[in-house]
N, C-alpha and C positions, 0 to 999 in steps of 0.2 A: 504494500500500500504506500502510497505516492502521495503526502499533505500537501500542496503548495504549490505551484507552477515557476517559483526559482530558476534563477540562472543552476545551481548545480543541478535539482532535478531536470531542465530542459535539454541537459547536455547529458544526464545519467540515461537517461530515458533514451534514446537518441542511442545511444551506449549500448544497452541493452538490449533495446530492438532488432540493432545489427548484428548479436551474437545469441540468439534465444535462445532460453533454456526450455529445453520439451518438456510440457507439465506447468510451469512457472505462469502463473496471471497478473497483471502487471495491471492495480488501478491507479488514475492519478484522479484525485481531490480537488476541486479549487472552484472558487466562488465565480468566476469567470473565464470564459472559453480564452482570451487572449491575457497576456502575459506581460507589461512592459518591461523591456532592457533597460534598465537605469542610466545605462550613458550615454542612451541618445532622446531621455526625456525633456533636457535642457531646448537643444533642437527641436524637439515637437513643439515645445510653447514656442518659442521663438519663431515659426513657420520654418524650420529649415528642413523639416522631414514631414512626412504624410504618417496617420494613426499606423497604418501598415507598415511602413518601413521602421515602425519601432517596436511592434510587439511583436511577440512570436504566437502563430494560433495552435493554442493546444490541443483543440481536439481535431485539426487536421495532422498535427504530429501523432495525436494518438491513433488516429485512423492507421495512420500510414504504417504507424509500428506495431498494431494488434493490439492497442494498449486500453482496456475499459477507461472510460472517461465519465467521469461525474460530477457534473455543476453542482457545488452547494460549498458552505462555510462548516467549520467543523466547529463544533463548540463546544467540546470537551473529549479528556482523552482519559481511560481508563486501563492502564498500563496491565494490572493483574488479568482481568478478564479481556486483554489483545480487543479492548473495544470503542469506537470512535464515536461518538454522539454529533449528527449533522441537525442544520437547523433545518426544522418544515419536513423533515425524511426521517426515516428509521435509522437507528444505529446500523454501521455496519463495522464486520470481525476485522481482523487480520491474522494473520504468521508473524511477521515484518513489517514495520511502517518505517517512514523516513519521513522528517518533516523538514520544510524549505518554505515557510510560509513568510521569511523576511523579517523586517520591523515595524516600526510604525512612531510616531512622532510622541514625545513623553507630552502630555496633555493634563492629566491629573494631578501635575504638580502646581499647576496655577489655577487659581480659583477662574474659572468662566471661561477659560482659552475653548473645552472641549463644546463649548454652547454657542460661544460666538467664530471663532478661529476654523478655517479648512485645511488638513491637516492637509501635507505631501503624500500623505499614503494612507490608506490606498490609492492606487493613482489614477483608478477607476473613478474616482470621488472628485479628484483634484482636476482632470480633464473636462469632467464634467462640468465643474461650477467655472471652467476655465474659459469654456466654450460660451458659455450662457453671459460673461462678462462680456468678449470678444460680440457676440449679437447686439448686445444692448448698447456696446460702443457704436456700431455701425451702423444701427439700426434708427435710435434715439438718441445721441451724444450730450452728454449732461448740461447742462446752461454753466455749471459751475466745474470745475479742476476735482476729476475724482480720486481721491486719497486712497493709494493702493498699500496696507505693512506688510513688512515679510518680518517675521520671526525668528531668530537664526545667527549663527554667525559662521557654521560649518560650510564645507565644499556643495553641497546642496541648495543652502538657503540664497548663497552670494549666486549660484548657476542658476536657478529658478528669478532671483532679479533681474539681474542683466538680462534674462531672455526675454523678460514681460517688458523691461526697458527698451528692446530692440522690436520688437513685436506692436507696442505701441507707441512708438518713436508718429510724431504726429497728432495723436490725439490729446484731449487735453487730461493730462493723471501727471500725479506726483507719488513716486514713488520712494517708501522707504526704507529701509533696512535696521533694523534693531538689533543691535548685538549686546550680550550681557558679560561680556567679558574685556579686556583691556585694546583685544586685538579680535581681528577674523582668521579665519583658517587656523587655529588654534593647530600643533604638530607640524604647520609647513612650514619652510622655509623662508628667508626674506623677502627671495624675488621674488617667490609665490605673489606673498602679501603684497609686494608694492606692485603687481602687475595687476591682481585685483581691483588695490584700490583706485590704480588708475584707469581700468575699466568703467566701477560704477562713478567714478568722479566726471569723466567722460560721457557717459548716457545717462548723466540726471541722476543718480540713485542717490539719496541723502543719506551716509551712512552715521549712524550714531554707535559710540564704543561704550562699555560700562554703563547698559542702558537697559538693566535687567527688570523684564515684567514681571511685574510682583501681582496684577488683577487686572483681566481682562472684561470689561462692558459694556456693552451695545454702541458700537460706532466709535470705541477709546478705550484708552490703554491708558493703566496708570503705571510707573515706574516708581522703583526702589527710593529713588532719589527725590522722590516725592512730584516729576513731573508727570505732564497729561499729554497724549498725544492719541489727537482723532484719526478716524480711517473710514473709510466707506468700504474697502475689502480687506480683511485679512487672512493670509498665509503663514504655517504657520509649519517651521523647520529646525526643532531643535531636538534633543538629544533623543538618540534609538528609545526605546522602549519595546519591550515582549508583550506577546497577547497574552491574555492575562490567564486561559484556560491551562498553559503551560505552564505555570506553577501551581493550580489548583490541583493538577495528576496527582502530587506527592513526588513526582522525578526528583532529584537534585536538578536546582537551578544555582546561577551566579547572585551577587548582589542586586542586580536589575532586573534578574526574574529570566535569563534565558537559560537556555537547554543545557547543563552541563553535560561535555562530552569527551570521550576519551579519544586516541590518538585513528582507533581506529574509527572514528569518529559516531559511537555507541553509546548510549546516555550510561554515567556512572554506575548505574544502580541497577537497571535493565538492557542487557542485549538486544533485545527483540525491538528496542527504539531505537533508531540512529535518530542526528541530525546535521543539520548544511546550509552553509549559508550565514546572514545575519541573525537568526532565531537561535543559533549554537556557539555555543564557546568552545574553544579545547582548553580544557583547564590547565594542559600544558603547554599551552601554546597561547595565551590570549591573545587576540589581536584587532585593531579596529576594528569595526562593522565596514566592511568598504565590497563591494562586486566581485574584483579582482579575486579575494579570499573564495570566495564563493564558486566561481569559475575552474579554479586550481585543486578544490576539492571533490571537481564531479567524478576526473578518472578512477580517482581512491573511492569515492561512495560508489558508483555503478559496481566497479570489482570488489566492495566489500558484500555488497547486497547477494551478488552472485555467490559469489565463495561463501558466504553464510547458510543460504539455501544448498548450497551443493558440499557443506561440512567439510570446505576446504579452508584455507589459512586466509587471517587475512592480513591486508596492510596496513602501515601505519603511515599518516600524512602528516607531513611536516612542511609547517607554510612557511613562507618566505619570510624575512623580516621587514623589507622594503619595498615598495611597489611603485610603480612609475603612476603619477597620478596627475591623469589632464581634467583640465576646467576648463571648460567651455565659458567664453567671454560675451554671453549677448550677439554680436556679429559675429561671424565668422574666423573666429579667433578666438586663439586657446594659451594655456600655458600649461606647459610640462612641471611636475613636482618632483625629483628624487634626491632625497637624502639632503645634501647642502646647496643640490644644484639646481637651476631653475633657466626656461628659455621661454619664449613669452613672441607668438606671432601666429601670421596666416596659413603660416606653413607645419604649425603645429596640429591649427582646426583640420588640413588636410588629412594630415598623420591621424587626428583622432579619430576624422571620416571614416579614412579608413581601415583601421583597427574595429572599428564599430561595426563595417559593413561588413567586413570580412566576419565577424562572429554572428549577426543575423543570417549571413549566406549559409551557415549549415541548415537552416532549418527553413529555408525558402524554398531550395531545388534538392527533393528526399528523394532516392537515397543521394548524399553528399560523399563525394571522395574529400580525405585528409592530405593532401599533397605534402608529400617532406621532401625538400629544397637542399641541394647540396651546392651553395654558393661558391663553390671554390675560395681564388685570391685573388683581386685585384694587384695586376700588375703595376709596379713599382712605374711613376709618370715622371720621376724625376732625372733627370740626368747623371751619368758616374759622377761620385764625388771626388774629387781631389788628395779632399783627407778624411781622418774620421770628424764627424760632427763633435763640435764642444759642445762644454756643459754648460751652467749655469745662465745666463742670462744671453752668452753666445748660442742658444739654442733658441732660441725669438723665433718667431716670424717675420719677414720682412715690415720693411714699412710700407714700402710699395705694395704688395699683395692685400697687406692690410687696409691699408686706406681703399685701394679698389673695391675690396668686398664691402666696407662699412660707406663706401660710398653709395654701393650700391643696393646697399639693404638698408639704409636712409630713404634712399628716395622710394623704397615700394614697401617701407615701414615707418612712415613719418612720425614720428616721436615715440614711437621705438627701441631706436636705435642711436648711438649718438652719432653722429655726421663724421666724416675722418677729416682729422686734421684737429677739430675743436674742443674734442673732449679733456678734461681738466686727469690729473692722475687719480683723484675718487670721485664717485660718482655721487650724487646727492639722492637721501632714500626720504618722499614727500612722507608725512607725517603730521600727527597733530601734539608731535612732542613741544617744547618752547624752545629748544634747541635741534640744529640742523645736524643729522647723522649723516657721515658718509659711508663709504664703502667702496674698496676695492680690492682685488685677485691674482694674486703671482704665482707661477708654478713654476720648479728648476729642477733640471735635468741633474745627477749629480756632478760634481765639481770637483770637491775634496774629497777623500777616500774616507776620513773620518768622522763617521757619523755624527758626531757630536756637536763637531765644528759644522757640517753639515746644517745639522737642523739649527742652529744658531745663525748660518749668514741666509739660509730660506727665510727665516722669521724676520728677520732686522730688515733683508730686502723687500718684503711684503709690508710691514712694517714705513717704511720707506715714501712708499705712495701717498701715508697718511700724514706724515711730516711736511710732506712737499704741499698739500695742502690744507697746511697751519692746523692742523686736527691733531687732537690726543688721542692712543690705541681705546677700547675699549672691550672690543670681542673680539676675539678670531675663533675659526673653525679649520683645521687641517685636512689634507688630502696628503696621503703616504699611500706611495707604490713601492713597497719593496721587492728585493729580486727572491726568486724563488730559493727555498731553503727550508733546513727541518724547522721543527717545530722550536725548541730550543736557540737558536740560532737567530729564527726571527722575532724572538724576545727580546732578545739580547740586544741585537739592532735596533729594534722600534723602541724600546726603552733609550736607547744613548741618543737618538732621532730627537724623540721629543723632549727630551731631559735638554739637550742643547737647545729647544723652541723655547722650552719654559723659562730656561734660562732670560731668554732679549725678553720673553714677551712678561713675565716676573717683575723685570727691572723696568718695565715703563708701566706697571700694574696692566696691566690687561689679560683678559679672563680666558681663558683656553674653553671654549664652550661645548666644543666639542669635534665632531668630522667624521672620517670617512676612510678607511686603509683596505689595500689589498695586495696580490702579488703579482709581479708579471716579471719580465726580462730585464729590466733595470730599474735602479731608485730614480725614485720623483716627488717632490717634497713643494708643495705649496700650502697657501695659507687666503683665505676669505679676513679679510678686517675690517672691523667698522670703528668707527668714532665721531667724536664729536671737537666744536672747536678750541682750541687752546684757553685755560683758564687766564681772563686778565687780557686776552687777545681782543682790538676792537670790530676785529675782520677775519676772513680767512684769506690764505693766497689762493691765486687763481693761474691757471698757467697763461693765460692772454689777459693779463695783465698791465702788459709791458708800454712804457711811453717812452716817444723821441726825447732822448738826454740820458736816462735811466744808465748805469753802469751795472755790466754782468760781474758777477764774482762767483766763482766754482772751489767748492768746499772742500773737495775731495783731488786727489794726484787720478790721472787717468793710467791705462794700462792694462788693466786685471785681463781681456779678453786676449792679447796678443800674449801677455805671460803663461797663463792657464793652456792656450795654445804649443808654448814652446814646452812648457812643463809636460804635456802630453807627447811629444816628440823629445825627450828627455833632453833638452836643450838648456832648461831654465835652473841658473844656480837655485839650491834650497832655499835660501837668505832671500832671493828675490823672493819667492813664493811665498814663505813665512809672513815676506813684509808684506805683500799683496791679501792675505787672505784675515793679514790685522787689518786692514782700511777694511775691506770689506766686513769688517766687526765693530766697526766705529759707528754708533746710532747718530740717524742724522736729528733726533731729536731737540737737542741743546741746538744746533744751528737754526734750526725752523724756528724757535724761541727767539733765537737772537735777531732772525729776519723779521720779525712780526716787532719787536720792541723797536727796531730801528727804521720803522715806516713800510718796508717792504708789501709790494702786495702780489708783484709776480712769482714765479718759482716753478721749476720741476725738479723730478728727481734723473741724474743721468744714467740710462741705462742700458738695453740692447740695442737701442737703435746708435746710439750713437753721440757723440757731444754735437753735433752738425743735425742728427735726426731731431735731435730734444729743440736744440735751440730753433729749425724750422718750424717746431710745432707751438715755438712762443711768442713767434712772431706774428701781428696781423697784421687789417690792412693799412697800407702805408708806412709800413716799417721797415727795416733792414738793418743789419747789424755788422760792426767791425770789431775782427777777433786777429787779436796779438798771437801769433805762434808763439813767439819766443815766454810768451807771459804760462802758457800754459802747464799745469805742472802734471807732473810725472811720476810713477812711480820708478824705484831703480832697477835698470837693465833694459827698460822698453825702450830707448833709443836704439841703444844696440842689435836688439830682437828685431824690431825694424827696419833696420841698417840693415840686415842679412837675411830680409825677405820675411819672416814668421806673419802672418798673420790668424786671425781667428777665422775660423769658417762662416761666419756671419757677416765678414769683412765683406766680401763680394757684393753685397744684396747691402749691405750701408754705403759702401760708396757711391751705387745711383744715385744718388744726391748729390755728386759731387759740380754736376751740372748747376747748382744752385748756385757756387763759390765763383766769386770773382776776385783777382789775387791783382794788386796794385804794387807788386815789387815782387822780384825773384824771391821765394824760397824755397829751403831744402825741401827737396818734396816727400821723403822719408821723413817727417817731423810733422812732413800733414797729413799723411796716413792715422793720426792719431785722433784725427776727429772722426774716423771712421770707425772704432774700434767700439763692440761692446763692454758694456762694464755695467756687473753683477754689484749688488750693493753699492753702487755708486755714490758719488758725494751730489749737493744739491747745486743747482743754477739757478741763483739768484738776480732777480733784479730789482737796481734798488735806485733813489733818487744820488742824482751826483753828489750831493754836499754829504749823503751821508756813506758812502761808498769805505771812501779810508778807514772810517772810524767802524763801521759795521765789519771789514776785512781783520784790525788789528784786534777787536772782539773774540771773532771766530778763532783766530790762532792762540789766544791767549784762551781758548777755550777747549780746548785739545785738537782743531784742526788745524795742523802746524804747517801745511801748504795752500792753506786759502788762499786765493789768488783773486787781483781783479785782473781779467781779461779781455774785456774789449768794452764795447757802449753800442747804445741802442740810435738808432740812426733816422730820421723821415727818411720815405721811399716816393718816387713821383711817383704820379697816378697813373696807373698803370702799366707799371712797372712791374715785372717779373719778379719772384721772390730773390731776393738774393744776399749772401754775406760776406763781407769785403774782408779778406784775410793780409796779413804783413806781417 
């Protein structure tokens, strides 16, 4: 016996059908013949699917699979006597049940929600009264702006806004969003959040945080906080709740009343029940209520149900920890969720299309082949390399490559994306904090053999972005790839890893929040950070900042990418290295301090692109810059390494830029290779007002940077005038 038309039963069933077992009768239960798929319900409100293209019909699945079908609601479940009480009908027996009946919206914790409030589920319920809005819109349109609330703050409640936002884009409604907690999407990630909010900020949704319904009635909402907020329709989206006849059995349930069940996914207490889906726990395994869970459990439930009846073994399901989770944004646009990472476009709604169609298409054209795909390799598009690829920051991307594609997912994702060329080194997360949080994401190839040191110049360089724009650390989260190795081994490593992060990130107090590790072919050590602005700062910097007169000054000796290079072709004295991998241990924290006290408001931080790449991107329009070779400093040996050809491997792809320089006097031209060179934890590129240039220089060095330098000055450019930097 088959409770519920669920994602796992729709997929068990399906399952089952194409393997019968001779003798075995197979009913499925459920209050209505179609089914909806929850990930493309967002889509149906919003017009971007038809009814059909989101449910699945059950009783042509069960046609098709011999499967008895029975319309009705089950309203109680009597475990000892294997007996099911349906409403309006006779009980009927079983052998075996399975229950997939889902969740349904907690309603009983607020006085009046279940009287006045339309709950997301059943969805049969929610369509309905969804459709009857949409008529009356179209039919009779209000004299006055009709007050739509949604309830919620989860992945559902924010996808069901946006859609009614996209949906009635034109008519006259206000809609809005009540959340009772500090944030939305409670468990996701940042970008998640910020790509939300700039969704319903975008399509009208008025979101309100810590905005917890304490009584709901007739036409208004009273809040916690003692306000009042009217509605003419409310939706109402918040935490799971179980049907209530499932703890009335006597079963073990959780704290919320659902199915407690064990791995084979069999209620505690009784075999002869399984359960799937959101209606069930695995006690060893808890995990959201989310689809996905549900889906991943059908294979293990169909071959449990079988091997139960046929007194074979059964399996044990172990779910995932993470799941990749898209939210559908009102139009046509989505954002990806996993783990710390997050991407946010048109191209994601596709992706989610098509993930969506692809699991409706088993149960559209029965019987359905499983195609299994052996994608091979994509062939290697690059050209032979010269040498082997460096680490650290010499492992960039181009700027050129980069700026083409940000150029070009700018223009077919407008505010999106940040435009190439403009973006600041963190990025600003909008909020309704009273201060402005940034954020930004560095990831390094390894560099140094010794872990320690390792995750020490990874954090200080991530780290680094946030200085450049006058911000104090606050949070970081990590990303560790370690190389494959026993178990042991890769303790041992991941411990001196982070023990070196903790270390820089310890000393400027900022919080190790947490991240993300795995293993693959080689170490990779990056870090997500966020913060805020410098205390006592009246500004932040900005990288285009820069005015005609302004004097550049560079913190840091350049070098680390042609040393690290000869070091890899064992070229490079130890002593140079040593010194090379103490600047890049130097925080440029105290300098960002010192630039912000002494007026400064431009700045970046220098690093794979280049001293020539950074300073192009701080320039705007109208400006150009003159840079002293001879002023520039250095760490010791990079002349020499120079001199005798070494470069980094990321040298080729920085010097396209050289087309930018215009050079007003012979120089060595091995001394100007050095503005091509990447550099890992780099020092900062300052600009700052002339009068105060010297005294902000003789600061810096009297502050442990004992090579600050001022190097050139910031220039007018005529109008129309190609970018360019005048070198001597």
């Amino acid at each position: 016996m088959l409770v519920g038309g669920g994602h796992s039963h729709a997929l068990a069933l399906r399952m089952l059908a194409m393997q019968p077992v001779a003798g075995l009768r197979i009913t499925l239960v459920s209050p209505a013949s179609h089914t909806p798929y929850s990930g493309m319900l967002p889509g149906l409100v919003a017009g971007h699917y038809t009814f059909e293209q989101t449910h699945i019909d059950l009783a042509r699945l069960c046609q098709w699979g011999g499967v008895r079908f029975i319309t009705a609601e089950v309203t109680a479940l009597d475990p000892a006597a294997r007996r099911l009480s349906l409403a309006d009908r006779p009980d009927i027996e079983y052998d075996l049940v399975s229950i997939d009946i889902g969740s349904q919206p907690e309603l009983d914790s607020v006085p009046g929600a279940r009287e006045h409030a339309v709950p997301v589920k059943p969805v049969a319920g929610l369509w309905q009264r969804w459709q009857h809005l949409m008529q009356r819109l179209e039919i009779s349109p209000a004299p006055d702006r009709r007050r739509i609330a949604v309830v919620g703050g989860g992945a559902g409640s924010v996808e069901l806004a946006l859609a009614m936002a996209h949906r009635l884009a034109g008519h006259e409604v206000e809609i809005s969003l009540w959340c009772g907690a500090p944030d939305i999407l409670q468990g996701y990630n940042g970008g998640a959040r910020k790509a939300v909010r700039a969704a319903l900020a975008r399509e009208g949704v008025a979101l309100a945080l810590d905005a917890r319904v304490e009584r709901v009635e007739a036409n208004r909402l009273r809040l916690a906080d003692g306000r009042e907020a009217p509605f003419d329709e409310l939706f109402w989206c918040t935490g799971a709740a179980a049907a209530p006849w499932i703890a009335d059995s006597g079963l073990p349930v959780d704290e919320r009343g659902f199915l407690a069940v064990t791995d084979t996914l069999q209620s505690t207490a009784e075999p002869s029940v399984f359960g799937a889906g959101d209606i069930a726990t695995q006690v060893n395994h808890p995990r959201p209520k989310a689809g996905v869970y549900a889906v991943r459990q059908a294979p293990v439930l169909a071959h449990n149900l079988r091997a139960a009846v046929l007194g074979k073994i059964l399996q044990a399901h172990r779910p995932q920890r993470r799941f990749l989770s898209l939210v559908s944004l009102g139009k046509r646009l989505a954002t990806a969720d996993r783990g710390p990472f997050s991407v946010t476009g048109e191209w994601v709604w596709r992706w989610k299309d098509s993930i969506d169609c692809k699991f409706m298409s088993r149960f559209e054209q029965l019987p359905v082949s499983m195609p299994r795909g052996d994608w091979g390799r994509v062939p290697e598009l690059a050209g032979p390399a010269t040498q082997a690829p460096c680490g650290g920051c010499g492992a960039k991307v181009g700027a050129d490559p980069l700026a083409s594609v940000l150029g070009e997912l700018s223009a077919e994702f407008p505010g999106h994306c940040p435009p190439a060329g403009v973006a600041d080194d963190c990025a600003p997360i909008p909020g309704s904090a009273a201060e402005m949080v940034v954020q930004s994401v560095d990831m390094l190839r390894q560099l140094v053999a010794d872990p320690w040191l390792m995750g020490r110049i990874a954090a200080n360089h991530a780290l680094s972005d946030l200085f450049a724009s006058g911000a104090r650390p606050v949070s970081a989260l990590a990303a560790v790839t370690l190389p494959f190795a026993g178990h042991d081994i890769l303790r041992r490593e991941l411990k001196q890893l982070l023990a070196g992060a903790m270390h820089e990130l310890a000393s400027v107090d900022c919080l190790l929040a947490g991240g993300h590790s795995m293993q693959g072919p080689e170490l990779h050590i990056g870090f997500v950070v966020n913060g805020v602005a410098m205390a006592g700062a009246g500004h932040q910097l900005a990288k285009r900042g820069l005015v005609a007169g302004d004097q550049l000054i560079l913190t840091k000796p350049l070098g680390t990418g042609v040393l690290f290079a000869a070091h890899m072709q064992q070229l490079a004295d130890g002593r140079q290295v040593c010194a090379a991998t103490q600047s890049m241990l130097v925080s440029n924290g105290p300098a960002a301090k010192l630039a912000l006290a002494n007026g400064a408001v431009a700045c970046t931080d220098v690093t794979g692109f280049g001293l020539l790449g950074h300073l192009l991107e701080m320039l705007g329009e109208g400006l150009s810059a003159k840079v002293q070779l001879a002023q520039l400093p250095m760490l010791d040996g990079v002349s020499e390494h120079l001199h005798n050809g070494v470069r980094s491997s990321m040298h080729p792809v920085n010097k396209q830029a050289i087309s930018a320089l215009e050079c007003t006097a012979p120089v060595d031209d091995d001394r100007l290779q050095i503005l091509f060179d990447p550099q890992t934890s780099g020092g900062l590129l300052i600009g700052v007002a002339a009068d105060r240039a010297q005294a902000l220089r003789d600061e810096l060095r009297d502050g442990g940077y004992g090579q600050a330098e001022i190097i050139g000055q910031v220039i007018a450019r005529s109008a129309g005038a190609a970018d360019s930097v005048f070198v001597s």
